[in-house]
N, C-alpha and C positions, 0 to 999 in steps of 0.2 A: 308268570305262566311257564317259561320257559323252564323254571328249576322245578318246578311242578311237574312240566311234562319227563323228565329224568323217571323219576320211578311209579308215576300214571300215568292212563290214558285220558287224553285230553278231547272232547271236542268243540268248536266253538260259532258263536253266529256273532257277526258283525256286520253293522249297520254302516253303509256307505253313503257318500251322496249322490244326487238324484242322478239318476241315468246313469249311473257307472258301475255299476253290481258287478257287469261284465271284466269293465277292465280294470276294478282296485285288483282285486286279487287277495293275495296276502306279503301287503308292502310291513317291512318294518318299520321301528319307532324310528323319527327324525331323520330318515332317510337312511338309517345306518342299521347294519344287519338283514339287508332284504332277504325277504322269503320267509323269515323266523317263525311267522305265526304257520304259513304250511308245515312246516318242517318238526316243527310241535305238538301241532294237533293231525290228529287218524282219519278226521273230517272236519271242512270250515264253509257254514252256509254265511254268502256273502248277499247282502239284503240293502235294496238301493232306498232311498227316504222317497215318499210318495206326496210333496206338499199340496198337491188336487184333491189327493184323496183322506188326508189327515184329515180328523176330526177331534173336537176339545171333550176330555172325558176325566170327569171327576174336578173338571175345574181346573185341573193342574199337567194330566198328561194327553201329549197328542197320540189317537192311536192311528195305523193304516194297515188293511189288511195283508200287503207282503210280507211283513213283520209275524201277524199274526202265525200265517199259514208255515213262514221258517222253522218258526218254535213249535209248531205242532208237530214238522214234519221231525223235527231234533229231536221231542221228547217221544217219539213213538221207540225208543233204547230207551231201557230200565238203568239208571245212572245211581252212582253211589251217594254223590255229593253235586247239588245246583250250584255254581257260582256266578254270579250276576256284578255288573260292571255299573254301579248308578240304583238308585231307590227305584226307578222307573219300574225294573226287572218285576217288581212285586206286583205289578199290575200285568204285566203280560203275562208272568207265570200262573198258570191254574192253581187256584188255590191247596189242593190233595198234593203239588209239588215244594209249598213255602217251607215246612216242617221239613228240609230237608238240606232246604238254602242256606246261602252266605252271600249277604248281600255288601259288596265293596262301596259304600255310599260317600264317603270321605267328607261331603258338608253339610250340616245341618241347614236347609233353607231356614225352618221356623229365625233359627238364630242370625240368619244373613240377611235376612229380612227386616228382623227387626233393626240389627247393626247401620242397614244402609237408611231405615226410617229417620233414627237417630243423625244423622248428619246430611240429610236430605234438606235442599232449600225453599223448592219448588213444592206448594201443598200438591199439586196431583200425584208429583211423584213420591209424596208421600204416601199419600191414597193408596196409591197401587201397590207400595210394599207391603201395606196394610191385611189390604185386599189377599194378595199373593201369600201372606203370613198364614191367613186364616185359611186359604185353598190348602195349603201345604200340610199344616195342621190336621183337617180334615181326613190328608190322606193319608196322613202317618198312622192317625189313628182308625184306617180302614184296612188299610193293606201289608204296613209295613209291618202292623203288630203281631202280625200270623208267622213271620219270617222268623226261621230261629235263631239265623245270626245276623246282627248288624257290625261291621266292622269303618270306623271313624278314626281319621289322623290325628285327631285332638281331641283331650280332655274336656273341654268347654264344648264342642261340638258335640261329644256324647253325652253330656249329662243334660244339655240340648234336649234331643230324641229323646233320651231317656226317661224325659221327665212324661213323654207324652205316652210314649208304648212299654216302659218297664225299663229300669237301667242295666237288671241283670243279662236282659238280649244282646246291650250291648258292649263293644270290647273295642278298644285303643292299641292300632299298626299303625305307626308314622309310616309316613313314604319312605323312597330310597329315591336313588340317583345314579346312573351311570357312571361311576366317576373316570372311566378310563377314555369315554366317547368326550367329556368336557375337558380332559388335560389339556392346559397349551402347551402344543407341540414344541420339542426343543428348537430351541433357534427362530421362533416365533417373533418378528421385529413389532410390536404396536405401532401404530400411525399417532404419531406424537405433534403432530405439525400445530397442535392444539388442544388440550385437556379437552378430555369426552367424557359425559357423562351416561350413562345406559339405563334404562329402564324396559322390560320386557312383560309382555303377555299379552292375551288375547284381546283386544282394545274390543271387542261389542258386550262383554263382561260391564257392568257399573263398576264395579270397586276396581278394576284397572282403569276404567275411561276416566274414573272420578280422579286417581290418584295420578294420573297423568295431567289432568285435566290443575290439580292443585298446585302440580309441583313447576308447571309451564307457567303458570301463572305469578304466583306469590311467593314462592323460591327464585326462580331461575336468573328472572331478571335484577335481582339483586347480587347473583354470582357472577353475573356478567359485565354488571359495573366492577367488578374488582376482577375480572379475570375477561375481558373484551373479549378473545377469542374461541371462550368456552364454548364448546356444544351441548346441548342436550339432545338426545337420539329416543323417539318411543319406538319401540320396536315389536310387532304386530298385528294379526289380521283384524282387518274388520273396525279399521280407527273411524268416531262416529266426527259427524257432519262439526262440532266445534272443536275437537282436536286438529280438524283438518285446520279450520280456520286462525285458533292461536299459534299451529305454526308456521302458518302467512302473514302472522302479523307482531309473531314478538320474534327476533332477532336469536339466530342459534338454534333456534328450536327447529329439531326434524323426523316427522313422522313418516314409516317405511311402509307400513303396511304389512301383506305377507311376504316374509323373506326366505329363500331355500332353506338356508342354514344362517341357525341365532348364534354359533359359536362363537367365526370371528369378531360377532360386536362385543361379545364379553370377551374375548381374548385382546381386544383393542381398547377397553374401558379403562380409565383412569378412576373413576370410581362406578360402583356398581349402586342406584338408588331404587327403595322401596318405600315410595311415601305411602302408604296403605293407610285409607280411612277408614276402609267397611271390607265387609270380608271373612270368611271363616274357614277354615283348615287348615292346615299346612303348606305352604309357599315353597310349592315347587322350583319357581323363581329362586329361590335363595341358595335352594338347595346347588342349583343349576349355573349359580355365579359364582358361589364357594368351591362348586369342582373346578371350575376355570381359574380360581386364584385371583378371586376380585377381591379386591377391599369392598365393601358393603355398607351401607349409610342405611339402615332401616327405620320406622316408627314402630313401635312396641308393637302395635296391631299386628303389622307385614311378617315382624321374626315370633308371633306366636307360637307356641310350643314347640320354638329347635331348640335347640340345646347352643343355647349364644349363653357367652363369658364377654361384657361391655368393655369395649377396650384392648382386648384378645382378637376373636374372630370377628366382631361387630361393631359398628356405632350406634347407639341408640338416640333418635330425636324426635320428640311429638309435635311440637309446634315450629313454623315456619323459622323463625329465628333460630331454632335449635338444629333444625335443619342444615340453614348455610354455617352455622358457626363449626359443624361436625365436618360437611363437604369440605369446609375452605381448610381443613385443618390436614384432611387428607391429598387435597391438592398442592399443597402447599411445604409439606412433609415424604418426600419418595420413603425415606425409611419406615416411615408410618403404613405406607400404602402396602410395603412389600410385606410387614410384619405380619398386617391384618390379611392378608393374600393368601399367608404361608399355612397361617393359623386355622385359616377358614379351610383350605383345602385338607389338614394333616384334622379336620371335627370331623370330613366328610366320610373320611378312608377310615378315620376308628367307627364310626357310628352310625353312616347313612349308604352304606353300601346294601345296593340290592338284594346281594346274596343271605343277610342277616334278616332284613325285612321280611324276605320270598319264605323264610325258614318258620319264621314265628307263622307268618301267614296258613301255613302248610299245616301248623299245628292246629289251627280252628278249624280246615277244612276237617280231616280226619278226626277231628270231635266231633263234627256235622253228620261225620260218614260213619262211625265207628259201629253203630248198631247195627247196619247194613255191611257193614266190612268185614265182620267175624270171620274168619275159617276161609276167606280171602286169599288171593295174591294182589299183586296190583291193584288198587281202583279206580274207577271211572269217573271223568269229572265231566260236566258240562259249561 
């Protein structure tokens, strides 16, 4: 948004939580750059989540009318180009404004649903990805299909949607990455007093809770029989009621919760791991270990569609055993650790810098806009 905002006008509505409309404001990302999104945008309606007043609509999204009235009161400006943050957008926007959109949706549910059915233990929670499959489905092919851009981090993820609303809607923008906000700082000492292992993201997510939930288990305690003072660290809000519990009860293991700042645990990681079972888009996570100069242990699933060299900037391992046999190798190896560090950081600076991302980005918006844009200066973006 912000290279966006350079040569258009930007405005933007962001949804806050409950009761703070007032005082989020316009914070930047990960606490760093404050004020960016004001400084960006000409106008920012700031919209607090109302869960009294939500209601379930279409099976899949919650509406409330704050939200409503925000967008109403945004679209009352004739704008060149809708951009929308989430599939959701397609529901709240009026339909006479989708032909107009670019919807930034990055995961295919249909597809993460089915992903998480497939390694799910539990029949309900089967059920319910089932269930959630077929809502989602439902709405792709009600709302999403009127939208003229879909934009997806993954190839599997688009061809995903694609299969339900038309593949030509949509179009494949990996993420990027900060990579100047993730450097470790020169002179940066890691806390060495014992090999740490890291794992991060949002723990009320299944395919985080799961793969956290795997690697505490049926990994961990076999690294710890040959390396006693290992740690594992999950790292993230909202860890559910059994991550709490396994790391009360297996040795090493420790769950943070929400933390200010993820940096210095990946600036203090001895190895960086992504056991991912279920799951779809691109793994910000990786992106975000690789700018800190981690060595990386992923499963195929976790490093989908980056641009990994096995053995260069990654390790690859699917099953438990393949797992420890790749940790133990980078624990056990500093030259190993620092190679894969070096490697991982010099993929992120050629290929996952924002600034390359935000550009291609810029080019679908102005496809979106271009018929509207003619005989133009600047355009207006929402």
């Amino acid at each position: 948004m912000r290279y966006v905002a350079v040569t258009h006008e930007v405005r933007a509505v962001q949804v806050c939580p409950s009761g703070r409309a007032d005082q989020w404001g316009v914070a930047g990302p990960q606490g760093g750059g404050e004020g960016w999104l004001g400084s960006s945008c000409s106008h920012v309606w700031s919209v607090a989540r109302e869960p009294g007043k939500a209601k379930l609509r279409s099976g899949f999204i919650q509406d409330w009318p704050a939200l409503r009235r925000a967008v109403s009161g945004a679209l009352t400006t004739e704008y060149d180009v809708i951009w929308g943050h989430s599939a959701n957008w397609a529901y709240f926007l009026p339909r006479e404004c989708l032909g107009r959109t670019v919807l930034d949706v990055q995961d295919c549910y249909d597809l993460s649903y089915r992903r998480h059915a497939a390694v799910a233990r539990n029949p309900l929670e089967i059920g319910k990805a089932h269930v959630k499959r077929l809502l989602y489905r439902r709405f792709a092919k009600r709302y999403l299909r009127h939208v003229r851009t879909i934009v997806m981090v993954n190839a599997a993820d688009a061809d995903s949607v694609g299969s339900l609303i038309g593949r030509e809607k949509v179009r494949v923008v990996p993420n990027g990455v900060e990579a100047d906000w993730y450097r470790r700082p020169v002179g940066w000492q890691p806390v060495r007093d014992a090999p740490l292992i890291v794992f991060t993201g949002a723990m009320s997510t299944s395919h985080n809770d799961g793969a956290a939930l795997f690697f505490a288990r049926r990994v961990f305690p076999h690294i710890r029989k040959q390396v006693p003072r290992c740690r594992f660290v999950a790292v993230g809000k909202s860890p559910s009621r059994r991550l709490l519990e396994v790391a009360s009860s297996v040795p090493g293991v420790l769950v943070t919760g929400l933390v200010a700042d993820v940096r210095p645990y990946l600036w203090d990681a001895t190895v960086y791991v992504a056991p991912m079972l279920s799951g779809t888009g691109l793994k910000n996570k990786i992106l975000e270990a690789w700018a800190a100069g981690c060595a990386v242990v992923s499963t195929s699933l976790g490093c989908e569609a980056l641009e990994t060299r096995a053995g260069e900037n990654i390790l690859i391992a699917d099953t438990p055993d393949e797992l420890l046999v790749q940790i133990m190798r980078v624990l056990k190896k500093p030259e190993l650790r620092e190679t894969l560090g070096r490697s991982a950081r010099d993929t992120v600076l050629r290929s996952y810098r924002w600034e390359t991302r935000a550009s291609q980005f810029q080019e679908l918006l102005m496809e979106a806009a271009q018929h509207r844009s003619q005989g133009r200066g600047a355009s207006r973006c929402a």
